[in-house]
C-alpha angles and dihedrals in degrees: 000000000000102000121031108213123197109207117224118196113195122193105239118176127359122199131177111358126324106194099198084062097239104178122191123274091028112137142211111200121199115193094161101255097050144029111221114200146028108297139188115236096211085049098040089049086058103048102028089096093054082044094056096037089052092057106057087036120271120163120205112208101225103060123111092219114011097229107058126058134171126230128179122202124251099260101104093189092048119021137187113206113199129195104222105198127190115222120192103234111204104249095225123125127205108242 
Protein backbone atom coordinates (compact mmCIF):
# COMPACT_ATOMS: atom_id res chain seq x y z
CA UNK A 1 0.00 0.00 0.00
CA UNK A 2 1.57 3.04 -1.08
CA UNK A 3 -0.19 5.80 1.34
CA UNK A 4 -1.42 4.76 5.23
CA UNK A 5 -4.63 6.88 6.11
CA UNK A 6 -5.92 7.33 9.75
CA UNK A 7 -9.79 7.95 9.67
CA UNK A 8 -11.21 10.76 12.00
CA UNK A 9 -14.87 10.78 12.67
CA UNK A 10 -16.15 14.13 14.18
CA UNK A 11 -19.60 14.44 15.68
CA UNK A 12 -21.42 17.34 13.56
CA UNK A 13 -24.52 18.01 14.23
CA UNK A 14 -26.92 16.09 17.05
CA UNK A 15 -31.04 16.33 16.90
CA UNK A 16 -33.53 14.77 18.93
CA UNK A 17 -31.82 12.31 21.71
CA UNK A 18 -29.26 10.56 21.28
CA UNK A 19 -29.14 8.15 24.13
CA UNK A 20 -25.40 7.11 23.85
CA UNK A 21 -24.60 11.34 24.70
CA UNK A 22 -22.77 12.08 21.67
CA UNK A 23 -21.96 15.87 21.93
CA UNK A 24 -20.61 17.82 19.02
CA UNK A 25 -17.00 18.02 18.24
CA UNK A 26 -16.35 14.38 19.92
CA UNK A 27 -14.12 12.31 17.88
CA UNK A 28 -13.34 8.35 16.89
CA UNK A 29 -10.24 8.00 15.70
CA UNK A 30 -9.19 4.71 13.50
CA UNK A 31 -5.60 4.28 12.99
CA UNK A 32 -5.95 0.34 12.02
CA UNK A 33 -4.74 -1.22 14.96
CA UNK A 34 -6.81 0.70 17.38
CA UNK A 35 -10.14 2.56 17.84
CA UNK A 36 -9.61 5.91 19.90
CA UNK A 37 -12.58 7.21 21.40
CA UNK A 38 -15.97 6.39 22.82
CA UNK A 39 -18.02 4.98 20.08
CA UNK A 40 -21.44 3.98 19.47
CA UNK A 41 -21.85 0.48 18.35
CA UNK A 42 -25.21 1.18 16.06
CA UNK A 43 -23.08 4.22 14.54
CA UNK A 44 -19.76 2.49 14.35
CA UNK A 45 -21.65 -0.74 12.47
CA UNK A 46 -22.85 1.98 9.68
CA UNK A 47 -19.95 3.65 8.97
CA UNK A 48 -17.53 1.22 9.65
CA UNK A 49 -17.46 0.25 5.50
CA UNK A 50 -16.77 4.10 4.43
CA UNK A 51 -14.36 3.90 7.24
CA UNK A 52 -12.51 0.91 5.77
CA UNK A 53 -12.78 1.97 2.19
CA UNK A 54 -11.32 5.43 3.21
CA UNK A 55 -8.33 3.87 4.62
CA UNK A 56 -6.82 1.89 1.84
CA UNK A 57 -8.01 4.77 -0.56
CA UNK A 58 -11.27 4.66 -2.02
CA UNK A 59 -12.77 7.79 -3.50
CA UNK A 60 -16.10 8.10 -3.72
CA UNK A 61 -17.26 10.68 -7.02
CA UNK A 62 -19.42 12.47 -5.67
CA UNK A 63 -17.45 14.14 -2.81
CA UNK A 64 -16.71 17.42 -2.77
CA UNK A 65 -13.13 16.77 -1.31
CA UNK A 66 -12.20 13.40 -1.37
CA UNK A 67 -11.20 13.20 1.71
CA UNK A 68 -14.04 14.12 3.80
CA UNK A 69 -17.51 12.39 3.85
CA UNK A 70 -20.50 12.64 6.01
CA UNK A 71 -22.32 9.84 7.58
CA UNK A 72 -25.26 9.98 9.77
CA UNK A 73 -26.07 7.25 12.06
CA UNK A 74 -28.98 4.95 11.59
CA UNK A 75 -31.33 6.52 13.99
CA UNK A 76 -33.69 8.38 11.57
CA UNK A 77 -35.64 10.48 14.72
CA UNK A 78 -32.69 11.39 16.10
CA UNK A 79 -29.93 11.37 14.22
CA UNK A 80 -26.03 11.86 14.76
CA UNK A 81 -24.11 13.22 11.41
CA UNK A 82 -20.42 12.59 11.51
CA UNK A 83 -17.63 14.10 9.28
CA UNK A 84 -15.31 11.06 8.54
CA UNK A 85 -11.92 12.63 7.36
CA UNK A 86 -9.06 10.88 5.87
CA UNK A 87 -5.50 12.02 7.18
CA UNK A 88 -2.38 10.90 5.41
CA UNK A 89 -0.15 9.21 8.38
CA UNK A 90 3.80 9.27 7.42
CA UNK A 91 4.74 5.33 6.77
CA UNK A 92 7.85 5.44 8.68
CA UNK A 93 8.59 3.01 11.62
CA UNK A 94 10.94 3.58 14.56
CA UNK A 95 13.66 0.91 14.40
Amino acid sequence: MDKVYQIIATVQSVKGHCDFGYQVGEQVVFDGETVQGRVCLHALYSFLPKVFAMRYGANFPWLEDKDVATHACPDAFNPVVFEIRRVEESNTEDQ
